[in-house]
C-alpha distance (Angstrom), angle and dihedral (degrees) to the residues before:
residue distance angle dihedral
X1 . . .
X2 3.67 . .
X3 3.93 137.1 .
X4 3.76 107.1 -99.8
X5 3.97 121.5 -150.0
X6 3.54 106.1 -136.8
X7 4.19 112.8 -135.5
X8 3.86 120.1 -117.4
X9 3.96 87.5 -116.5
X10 3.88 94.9 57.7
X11 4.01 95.7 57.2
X12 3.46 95.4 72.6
X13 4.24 134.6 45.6
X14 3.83 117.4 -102.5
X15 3.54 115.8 -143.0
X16 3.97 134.6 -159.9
X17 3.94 88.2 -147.1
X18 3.68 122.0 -157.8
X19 3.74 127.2 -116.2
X20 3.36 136.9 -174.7
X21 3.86 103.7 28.2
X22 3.75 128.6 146.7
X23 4.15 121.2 -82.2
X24 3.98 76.1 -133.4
X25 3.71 120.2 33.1
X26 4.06 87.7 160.6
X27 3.85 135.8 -109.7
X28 3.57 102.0 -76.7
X29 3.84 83.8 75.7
X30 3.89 90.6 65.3
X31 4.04 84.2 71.3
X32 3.90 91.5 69.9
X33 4.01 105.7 149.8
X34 3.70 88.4 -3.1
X35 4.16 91.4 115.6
X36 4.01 91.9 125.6
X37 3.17 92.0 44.2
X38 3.64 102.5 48.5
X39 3.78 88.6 41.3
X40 4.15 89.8 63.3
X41 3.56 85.9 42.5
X42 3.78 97.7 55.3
X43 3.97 87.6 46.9
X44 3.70 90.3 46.9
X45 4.15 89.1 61.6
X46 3.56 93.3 43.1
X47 3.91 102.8 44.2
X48 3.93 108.2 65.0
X49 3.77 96.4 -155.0
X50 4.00 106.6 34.7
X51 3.93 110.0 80.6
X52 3.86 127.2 -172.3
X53 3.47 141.9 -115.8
X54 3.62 117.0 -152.3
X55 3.63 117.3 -150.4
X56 3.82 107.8 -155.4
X57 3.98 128.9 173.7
X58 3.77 128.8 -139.1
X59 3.67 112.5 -76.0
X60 3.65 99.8 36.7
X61 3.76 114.2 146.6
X62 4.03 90.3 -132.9
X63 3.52 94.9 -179.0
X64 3.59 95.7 65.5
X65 3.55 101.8 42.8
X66 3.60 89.8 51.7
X67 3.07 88.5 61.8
X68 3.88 105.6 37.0
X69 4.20 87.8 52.1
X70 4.22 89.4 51.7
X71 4.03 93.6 54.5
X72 4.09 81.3 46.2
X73 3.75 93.6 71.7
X74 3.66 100.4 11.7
X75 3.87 118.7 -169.5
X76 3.61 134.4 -152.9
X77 3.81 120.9 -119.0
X78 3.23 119.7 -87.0
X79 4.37 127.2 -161.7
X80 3.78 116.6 -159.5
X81 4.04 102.6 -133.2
X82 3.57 128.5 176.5
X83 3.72 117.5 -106.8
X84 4.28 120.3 -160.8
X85 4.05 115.3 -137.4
X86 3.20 135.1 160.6
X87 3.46 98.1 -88.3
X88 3.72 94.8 47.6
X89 3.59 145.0 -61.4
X90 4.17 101.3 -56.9
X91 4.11 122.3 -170.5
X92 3.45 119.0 -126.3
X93 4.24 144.3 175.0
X94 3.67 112.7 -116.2
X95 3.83 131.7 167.2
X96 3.84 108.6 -79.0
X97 3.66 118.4 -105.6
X98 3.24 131.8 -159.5
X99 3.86 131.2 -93.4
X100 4.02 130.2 15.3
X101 3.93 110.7 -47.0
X102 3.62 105.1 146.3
X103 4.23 110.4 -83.9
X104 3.24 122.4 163.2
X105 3.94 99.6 -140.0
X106 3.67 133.0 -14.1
X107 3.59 137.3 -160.1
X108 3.94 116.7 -102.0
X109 4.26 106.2 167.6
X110 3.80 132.6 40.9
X111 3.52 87.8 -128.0
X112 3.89 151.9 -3.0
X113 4.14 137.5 -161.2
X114 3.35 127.4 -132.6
X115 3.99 117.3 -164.5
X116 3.79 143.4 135.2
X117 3.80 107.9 26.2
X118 3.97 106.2 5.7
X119 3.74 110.8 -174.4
X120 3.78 127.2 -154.8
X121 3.38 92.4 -111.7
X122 3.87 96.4 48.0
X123 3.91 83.8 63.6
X124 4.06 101.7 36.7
X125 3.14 107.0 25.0
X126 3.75 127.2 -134.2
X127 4.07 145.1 -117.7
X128 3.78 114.7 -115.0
X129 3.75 132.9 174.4
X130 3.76 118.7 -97.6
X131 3.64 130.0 -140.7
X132 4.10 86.8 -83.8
X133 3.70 86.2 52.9
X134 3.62 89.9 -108.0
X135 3.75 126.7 146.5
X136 4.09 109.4 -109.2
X137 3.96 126.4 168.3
X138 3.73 114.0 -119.1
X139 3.48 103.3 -155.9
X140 3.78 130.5 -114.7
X141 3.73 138.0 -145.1
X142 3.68 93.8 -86.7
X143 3.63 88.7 53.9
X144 3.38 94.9 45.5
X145 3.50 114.4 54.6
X146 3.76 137.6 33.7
X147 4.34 86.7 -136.0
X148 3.35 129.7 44.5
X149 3.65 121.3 -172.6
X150 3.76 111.2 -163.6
X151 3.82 128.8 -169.9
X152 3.74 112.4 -129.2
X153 3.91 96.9 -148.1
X154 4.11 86.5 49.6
X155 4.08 86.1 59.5
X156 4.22 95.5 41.4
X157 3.61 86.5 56.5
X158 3.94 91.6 54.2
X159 3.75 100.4 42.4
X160 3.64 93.3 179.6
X161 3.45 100.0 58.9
X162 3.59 95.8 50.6
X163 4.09 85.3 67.7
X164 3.69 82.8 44.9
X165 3.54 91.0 61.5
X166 3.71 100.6 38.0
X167 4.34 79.9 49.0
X168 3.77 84.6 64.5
X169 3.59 98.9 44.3
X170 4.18 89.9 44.6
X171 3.84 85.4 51.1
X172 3.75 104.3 37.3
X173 3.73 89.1 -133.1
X174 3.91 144.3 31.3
X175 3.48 141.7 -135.4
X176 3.98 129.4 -125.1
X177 3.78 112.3 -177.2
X178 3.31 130.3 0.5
X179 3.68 106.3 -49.1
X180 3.83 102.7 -11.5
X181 4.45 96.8 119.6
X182 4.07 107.9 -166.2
X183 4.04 114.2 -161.5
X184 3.52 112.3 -138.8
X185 3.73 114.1 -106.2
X186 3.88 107.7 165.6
X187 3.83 134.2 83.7
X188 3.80 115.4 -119.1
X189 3.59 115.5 -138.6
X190 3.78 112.5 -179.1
X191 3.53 119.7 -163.4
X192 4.00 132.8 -146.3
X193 3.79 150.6 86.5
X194 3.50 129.8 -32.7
X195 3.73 96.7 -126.5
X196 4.20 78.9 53.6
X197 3.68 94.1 49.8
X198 3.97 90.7 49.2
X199 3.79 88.4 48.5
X200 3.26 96.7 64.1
X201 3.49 100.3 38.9
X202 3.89 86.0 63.0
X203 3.53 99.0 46.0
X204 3.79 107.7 22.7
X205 4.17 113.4 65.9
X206 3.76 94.0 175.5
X207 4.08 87.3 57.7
X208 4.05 92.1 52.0
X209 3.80 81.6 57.9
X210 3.82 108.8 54.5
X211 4.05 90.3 18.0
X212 3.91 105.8 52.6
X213 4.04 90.9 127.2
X214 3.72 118.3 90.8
X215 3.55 119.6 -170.2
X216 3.40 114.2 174.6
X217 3.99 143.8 174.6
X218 3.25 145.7 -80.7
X219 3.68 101.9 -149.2
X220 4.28 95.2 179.8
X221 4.08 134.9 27.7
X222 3.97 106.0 -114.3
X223 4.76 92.1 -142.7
X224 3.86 88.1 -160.7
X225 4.38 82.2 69.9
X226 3.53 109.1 22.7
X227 3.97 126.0 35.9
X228 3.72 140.6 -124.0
X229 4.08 99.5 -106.6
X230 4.21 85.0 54.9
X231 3.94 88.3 58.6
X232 3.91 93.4 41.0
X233 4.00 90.1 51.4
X234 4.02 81.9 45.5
X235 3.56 92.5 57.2
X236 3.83 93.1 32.6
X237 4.01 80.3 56.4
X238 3.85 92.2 44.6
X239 3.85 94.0 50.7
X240 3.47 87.8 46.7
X241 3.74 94.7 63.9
X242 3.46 88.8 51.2
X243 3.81 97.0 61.4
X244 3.72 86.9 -106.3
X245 3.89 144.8 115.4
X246 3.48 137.8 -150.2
X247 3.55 130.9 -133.0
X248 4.43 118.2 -140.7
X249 4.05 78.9 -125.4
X250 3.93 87.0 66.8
X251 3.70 105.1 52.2
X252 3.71 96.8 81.0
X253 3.71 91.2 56.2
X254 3.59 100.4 43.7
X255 4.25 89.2 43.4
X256 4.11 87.2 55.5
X257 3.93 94.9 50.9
X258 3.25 92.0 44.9
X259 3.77 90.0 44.3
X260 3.86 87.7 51.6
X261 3.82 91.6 48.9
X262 3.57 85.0 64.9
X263 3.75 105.1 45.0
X264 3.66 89.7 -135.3
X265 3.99 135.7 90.0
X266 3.86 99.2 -135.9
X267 3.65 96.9 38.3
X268 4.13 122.9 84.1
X269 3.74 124.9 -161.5
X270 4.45 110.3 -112.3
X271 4.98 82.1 -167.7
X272 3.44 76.5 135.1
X273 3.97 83.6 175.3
X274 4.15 90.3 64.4
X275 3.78 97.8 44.7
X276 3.77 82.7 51.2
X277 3.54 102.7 55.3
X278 3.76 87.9 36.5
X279 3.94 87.4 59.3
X280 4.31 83.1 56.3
X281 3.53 91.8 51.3
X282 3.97 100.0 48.9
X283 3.66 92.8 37.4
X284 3.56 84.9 60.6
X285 4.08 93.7 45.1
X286 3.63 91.5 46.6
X287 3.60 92.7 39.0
X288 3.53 93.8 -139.6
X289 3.70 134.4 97.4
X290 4.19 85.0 -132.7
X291 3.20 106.2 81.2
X292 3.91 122.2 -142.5
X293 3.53 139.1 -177.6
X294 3.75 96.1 -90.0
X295 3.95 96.8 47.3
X296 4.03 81.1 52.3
X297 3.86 99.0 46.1
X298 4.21 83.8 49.8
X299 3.26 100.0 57.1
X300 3.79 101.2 37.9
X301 4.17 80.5 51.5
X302 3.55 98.0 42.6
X303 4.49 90.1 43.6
X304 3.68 79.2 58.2
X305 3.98 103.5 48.4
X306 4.61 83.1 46.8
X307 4.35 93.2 56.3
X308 4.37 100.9 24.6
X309 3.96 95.4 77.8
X310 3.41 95.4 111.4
X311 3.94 86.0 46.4
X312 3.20 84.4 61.3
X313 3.81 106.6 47.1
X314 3.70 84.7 60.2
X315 3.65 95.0 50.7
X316 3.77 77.9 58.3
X317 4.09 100.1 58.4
X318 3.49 92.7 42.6
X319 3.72 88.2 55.2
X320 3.57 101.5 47.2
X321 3.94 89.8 50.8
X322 4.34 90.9 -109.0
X323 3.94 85.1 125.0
X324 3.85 115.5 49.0
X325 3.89 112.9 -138.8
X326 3.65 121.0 145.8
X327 3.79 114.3 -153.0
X328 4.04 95.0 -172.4
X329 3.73 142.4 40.3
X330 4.12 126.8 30.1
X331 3.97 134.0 -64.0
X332 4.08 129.9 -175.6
X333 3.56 101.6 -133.6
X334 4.11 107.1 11.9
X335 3.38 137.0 92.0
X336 4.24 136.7 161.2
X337 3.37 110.3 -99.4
X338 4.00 116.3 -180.0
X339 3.79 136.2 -140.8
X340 3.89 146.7 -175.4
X341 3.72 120.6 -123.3
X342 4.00 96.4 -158.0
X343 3.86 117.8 -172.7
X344 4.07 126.0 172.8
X345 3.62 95.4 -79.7
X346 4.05 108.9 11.9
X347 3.90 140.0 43.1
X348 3.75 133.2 -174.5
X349 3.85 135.4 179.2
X350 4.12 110.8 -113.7
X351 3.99 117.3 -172.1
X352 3.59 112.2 -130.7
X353 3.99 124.3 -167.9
X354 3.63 117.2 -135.8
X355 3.50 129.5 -169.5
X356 4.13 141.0 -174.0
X357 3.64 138.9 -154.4
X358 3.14 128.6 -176.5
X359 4.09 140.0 -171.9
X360 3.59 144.3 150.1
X361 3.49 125.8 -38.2
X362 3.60 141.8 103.3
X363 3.97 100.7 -64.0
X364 3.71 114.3 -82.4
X365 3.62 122.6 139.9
X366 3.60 110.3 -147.3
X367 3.83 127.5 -147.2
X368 4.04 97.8 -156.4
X369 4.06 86.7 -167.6
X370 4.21 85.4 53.7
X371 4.13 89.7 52.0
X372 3.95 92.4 34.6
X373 3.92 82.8 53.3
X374 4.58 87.8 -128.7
X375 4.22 83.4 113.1
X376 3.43 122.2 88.5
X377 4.24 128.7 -139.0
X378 3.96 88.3 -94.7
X379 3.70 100.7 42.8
X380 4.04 84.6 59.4
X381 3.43 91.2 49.8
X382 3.25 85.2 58.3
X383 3.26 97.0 51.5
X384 3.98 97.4 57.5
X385 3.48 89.2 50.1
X386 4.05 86.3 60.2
X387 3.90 84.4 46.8
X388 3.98 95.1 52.3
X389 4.13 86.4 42.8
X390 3.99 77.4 56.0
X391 3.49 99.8 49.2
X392 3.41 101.5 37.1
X393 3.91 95.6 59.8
X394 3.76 104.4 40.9
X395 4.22 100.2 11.4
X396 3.37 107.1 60.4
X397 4.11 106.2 109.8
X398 3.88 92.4 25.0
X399 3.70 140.9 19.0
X400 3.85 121.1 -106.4
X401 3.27 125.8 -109.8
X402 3.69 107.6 -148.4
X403 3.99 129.7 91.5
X404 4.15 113.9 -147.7
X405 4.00 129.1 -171.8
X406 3.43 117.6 -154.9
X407 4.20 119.7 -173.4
X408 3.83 143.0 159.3
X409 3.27 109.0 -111.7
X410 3.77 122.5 -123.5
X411 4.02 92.4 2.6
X412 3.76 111.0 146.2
X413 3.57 95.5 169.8
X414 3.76 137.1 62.6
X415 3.57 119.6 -73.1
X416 4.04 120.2 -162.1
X417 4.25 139.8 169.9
X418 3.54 128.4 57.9
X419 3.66 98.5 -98.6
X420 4.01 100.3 113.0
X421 3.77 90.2 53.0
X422 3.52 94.6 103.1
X423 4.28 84.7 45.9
X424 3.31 88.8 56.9
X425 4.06 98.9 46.2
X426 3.75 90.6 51.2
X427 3.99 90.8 53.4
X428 3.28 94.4 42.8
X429 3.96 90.5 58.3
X430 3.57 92.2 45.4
X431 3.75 87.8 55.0
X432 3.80 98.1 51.5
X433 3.78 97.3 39.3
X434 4.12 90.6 38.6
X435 3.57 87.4 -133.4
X436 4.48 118.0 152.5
X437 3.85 117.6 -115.9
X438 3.61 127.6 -143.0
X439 3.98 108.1 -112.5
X440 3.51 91.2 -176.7
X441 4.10 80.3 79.2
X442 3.81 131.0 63.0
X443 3.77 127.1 -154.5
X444 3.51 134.8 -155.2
X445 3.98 133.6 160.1
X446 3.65 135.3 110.6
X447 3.65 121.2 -112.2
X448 3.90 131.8 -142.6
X449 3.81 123.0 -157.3
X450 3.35 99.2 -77.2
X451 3.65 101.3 49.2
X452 3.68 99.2 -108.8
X453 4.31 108.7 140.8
X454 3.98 108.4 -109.4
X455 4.25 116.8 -158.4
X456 3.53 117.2 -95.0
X457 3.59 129.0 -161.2
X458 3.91 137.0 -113.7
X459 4.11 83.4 42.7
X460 3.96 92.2 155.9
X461 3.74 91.3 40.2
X462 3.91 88.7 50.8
X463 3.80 92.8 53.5
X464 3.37 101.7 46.7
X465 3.81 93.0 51.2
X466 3.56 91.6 59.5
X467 3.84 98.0 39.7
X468 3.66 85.1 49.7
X469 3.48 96.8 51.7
X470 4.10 90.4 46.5
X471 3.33 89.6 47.9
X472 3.37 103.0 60.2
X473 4.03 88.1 50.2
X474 3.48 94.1 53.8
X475 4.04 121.4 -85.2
X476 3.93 111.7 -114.9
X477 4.14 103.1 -179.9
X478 3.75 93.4 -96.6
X479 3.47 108.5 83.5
X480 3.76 129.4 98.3
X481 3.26 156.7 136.7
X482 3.54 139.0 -108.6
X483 3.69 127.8 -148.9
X484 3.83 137.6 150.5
X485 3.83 126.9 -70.6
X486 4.15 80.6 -138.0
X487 4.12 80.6 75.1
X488 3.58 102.9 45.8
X489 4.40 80.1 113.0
X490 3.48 93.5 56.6
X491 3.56 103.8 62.2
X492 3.33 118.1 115.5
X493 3.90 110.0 146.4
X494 3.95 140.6 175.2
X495 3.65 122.8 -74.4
X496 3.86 85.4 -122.7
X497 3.74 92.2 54.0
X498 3.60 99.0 45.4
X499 3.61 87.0 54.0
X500 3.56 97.4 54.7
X501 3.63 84.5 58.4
X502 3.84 99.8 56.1
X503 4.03 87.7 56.2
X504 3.50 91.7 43.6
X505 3.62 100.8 -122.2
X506 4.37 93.0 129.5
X507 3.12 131.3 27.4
X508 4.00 139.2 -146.6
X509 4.08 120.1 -159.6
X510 4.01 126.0 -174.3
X511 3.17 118.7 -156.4
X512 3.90 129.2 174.9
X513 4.18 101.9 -167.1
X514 3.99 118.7 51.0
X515 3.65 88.7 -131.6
X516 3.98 95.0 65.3
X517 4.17 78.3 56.6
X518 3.53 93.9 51.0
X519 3.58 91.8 53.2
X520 3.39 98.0 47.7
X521 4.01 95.8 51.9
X522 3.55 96.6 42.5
X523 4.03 103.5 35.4
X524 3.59 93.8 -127.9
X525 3.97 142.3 110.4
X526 4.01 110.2 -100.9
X527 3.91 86.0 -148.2
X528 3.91 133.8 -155.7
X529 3.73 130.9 -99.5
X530 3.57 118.4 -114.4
X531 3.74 115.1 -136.7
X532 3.64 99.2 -87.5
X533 4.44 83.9 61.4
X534 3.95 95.0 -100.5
X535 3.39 133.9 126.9
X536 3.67 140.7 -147.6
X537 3.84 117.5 -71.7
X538 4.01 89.0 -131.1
X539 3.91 98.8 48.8
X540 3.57 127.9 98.0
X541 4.30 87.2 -122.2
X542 3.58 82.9 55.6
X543 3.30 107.5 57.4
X544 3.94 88.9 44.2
X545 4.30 84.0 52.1
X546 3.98 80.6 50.9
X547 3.70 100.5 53.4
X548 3.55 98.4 43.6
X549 3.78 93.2 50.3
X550 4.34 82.5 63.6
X551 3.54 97.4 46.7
X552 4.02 79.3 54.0
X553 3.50 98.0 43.1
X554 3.37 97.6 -119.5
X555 4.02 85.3 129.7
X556 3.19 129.6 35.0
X557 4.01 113.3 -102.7
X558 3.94 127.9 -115.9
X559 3.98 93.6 -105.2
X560 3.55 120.7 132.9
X561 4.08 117.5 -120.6
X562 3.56 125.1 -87.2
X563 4.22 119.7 -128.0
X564 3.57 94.5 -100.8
X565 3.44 94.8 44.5
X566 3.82 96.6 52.4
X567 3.79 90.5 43.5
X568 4.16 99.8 55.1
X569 3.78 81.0 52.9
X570 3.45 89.0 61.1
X571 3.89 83.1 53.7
X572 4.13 118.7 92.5
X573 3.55 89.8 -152.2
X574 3.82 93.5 55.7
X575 3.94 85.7 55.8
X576 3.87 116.3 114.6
């Protein structure tokens, strides 16, 4: 197991862009990855009692898929006429004809939305007076349209017309006026979360009947099934929509953010809603409705620069020396470890120095954030781990007799995930064996019991902090990150960083055990037990082995001899 310098051409995706595609490939593209979806859909228009729920993500472009689904299973108009039997005059939906012939309401749109504050009469319909004074029914959505979409937080704020509707889907039709009974004609497509749909599934029996369909989203394009030209007609399709079109020169912008949205090299954001509002933004950069490359680049720069303030108030304590974080030289006991401050709708990487001490005692590690109640559950999960990595290698026949404290320096806020586990492990061997780290490296990783390097997330974020942070100091050749081999997919880094690579100037390292990181940061062998559980005198494992055998008395300590001591050896008698 060795430390592996990862090349300047692995820590971003490579793309085989499209070119040459049509400003308007048409809507059906806008369904890309949406099979399971558009399969419950389909069923939904077909089967007269089994509605849908559509489980959507933040950042869907609604609009758009609303519409793309309807011309999917498109249906013809329909009028609601009245029809004499024997038993009475009856309404019912027929196919619309042409010209006037006496129909009560007709259908004129694939599809409508109904969100915010949705009134009963928005949905039913309701009878008002003519210019005669006569009664007439002005239609509703439900008589309106042959798919309704309906916004699930719209109908928990109106309690009482969510048993309206589940009346009219119990009864198969529903009444407006006195005696004037309306079958039911439309599909019912209610939109929300997943965690919304299960909800009511659990609590709600009456849903489970009319709702058994779930159709939900594809919130990402997997590359290793569908190809590059799909998502460029998807986007071409997208743009489209918007009144915009793209240029080939802005593909490989737009395929890197929406790489980076996913954290992953072969997977591509489908937030429709961003990429549209990032089309408004660049079309207004570029002043153009064509979008290029440079109208693209601007407004992903400038989207930045309007959410990365509190980036750069950071930026701004490091610089002035407030936070304490050497990037050069050697310390016993302190190493870089690196975080990501994540709000709603921004996250940067933020270096943090960590540092261990240890002493005496009966074997605990302590997490000072745990006991100063800043760490959260998983960050002392973490922590154990770290402890049973401990114990494992140099406790097994007896317990050890030394205490440690590890902390984050200058944190005054909580800090949670396992991520700095493998931070923490490497300054807690430095401690022990009282051997310098490198602090012109940072660590992060999360370890598992056996000491094998787990992915962490926020990898990009976490390198860029630290680059950014070097870079404004000046970057010599030796500094560098390291980060786990599990997140070699994930990279997706700044031009500026990337370029700093090529010349050599910073470095990135994978590793996938936490003794190829110990190595690294403290320039010596780990080493391997023999089979009596010891180590080598001249590896870093043991010289930890030898330090804990003093603090357990198992050899005698470096302390000079007291008076009495010296003098019975003086003593023949006192002679073994």
């Amino acid at each position: 197991m060795h430390p592996s310098l990862i090349a300047a051409e692995r820590l971003s995706p490579a793309f085989h862009l499209p070119t040459g595609l049509p400003d308007n490939p048409g809507l059906g593209h806008l369904l890309l990855c949406q099979d399971r979806l558009l399969d419950a859909f389909t069923l939904a228009s077909q089967i007269p009692s089994q509605h849908l729920f559509l489980a959507d993500f933040p950042g869907v472009h609604r609009e758009s898929l609303f519409k793309a689904l309807a011309q999917a299973a498109p249906v013809p108009p329909r009028e609601l006429v009245a029809r004499r039997h024997e038993a009475g005059t009856q309404l019912v939906w027929e196919t619309a004809r042409q010209g006037e012939h006496g129909s009560l309401a007709r259908e004129h749109g694939f599809f409508t939305v109904l969100g915010h504050q949705i009134k009963r009469a928005d949905l039913l319909g309701n009878m008002v007076e003519d210019s005669n004074g006569k009664a007439q029914y002005r239609p509703g959505a439900l008589a309106s349209y042959p798919y309704i979409f309906i916004c699930v937080e719209a109908l928990y704020r109106r309690e009482g017309l969510w048993q309206v509707l589940l009346d009219v889907l119990d009864k198969g039709y529903y009444r407006v006026g006195k005696d004037m009974n309306i079958p039911l004609q439309s599909t019912i497509i209610l939109v929300g979360s997943a965690l919304q749909y299960s909800e009511l599934r659990a609590h709600d029996s009456s849903f489970s009947r009319h709702f058994p369909l779930l159709g939900e989203m594809a919130h990402e394009l997997n590359l290793t099934v569908k190809s590059e030209k799909e998502y460029g007609l998807w986007l071409k399709a997208l743009a489209h929509e918007g009144g915009y079109q793209l240029d080939d020169s802005a593909m490989a912008p737009l395929f890197n953010f929406a790489a980076r949205e996913c954290e992953h090299q072969q997977r591509l954001s489908l937030s429709g809603q961003d990429l549209v509002q990032l089309f408004a933004q660049a079309a207004v950069y570029g002043r153009s409705g064509r979008l290029d490359a440079n109208a693209i680049d601007k407004a992903i720069k400038q989207l930045t620069r309007r959410h990365n303030s509190s980036e750069r108030f950071s930026a701004q304590s490091f610089d002035d020396s407030f936070i304490n974080l050497p990037t050069d030289g050697e310390m016993i006991g302190q190493i870089n470890g690196l975080t990501v401050i994540d709000s709603v709708d921004y996250a940067y990487g933020e270096p943090a120095r960590i540092t261990a001490t240890v002493h005496y005692g009966d074997g605990e590690v302590a997490d000072i954030e745990r006991k100063s109640e800043l760490g959260g559950n998983i960050h002392a999960k973490g922590m154990m781990i770290l402890s049973a990595c401990l114990y494992r290698i140099f406790g097994r026949d007896a317990p050890l007799h030394l205490n440690a404290n590890i902390v984050f320096e200058q944190s005054y806020q909580e800090i949670d995930g396992d991520s700095a586990s493998l931070a923490e492990y490497c300054c807690l061997m430095s401690a022990i064996a009282e051997q310098p780290i490198k602090q012109s490296l940072a660590v992060t990783g999360a370890l598992d019991q056996f000491g094998n390097v787990q992915a962490i997330g926020g990898v990009n974020e976490k390198i860029e902090g630290f680059f950014n942070l070097c870079e404004r100091r000046g970057l010599t050749g030796e500094q560098g990150v390291i980060i786990p081999r599990a997140n070699m997919l994930q990279l997706n880094l700044d031009k500026k960083v990337i370029d700093a690579v090529s010349k050599g100037l910073f470095h990135i390292y994978q590793v996938a055990h936490m003794d190829e990181a110990v190595e690294m940061l403290m320039a010596l062998p780990a080493g391997k037990a023999d089979e009596e559980h010891n180590f080598p005198e001249n590896t870093l494992y043991g010289l930890v082995q030898t330090r804990l055998d003093k603090l357990a008395g198992d050899e005698p300590l470096d302390e000079p001899e007291g008076f009495f001591a010296s003098l019975l050896a003086k003593w023949p008698f006192s002679r073994a």
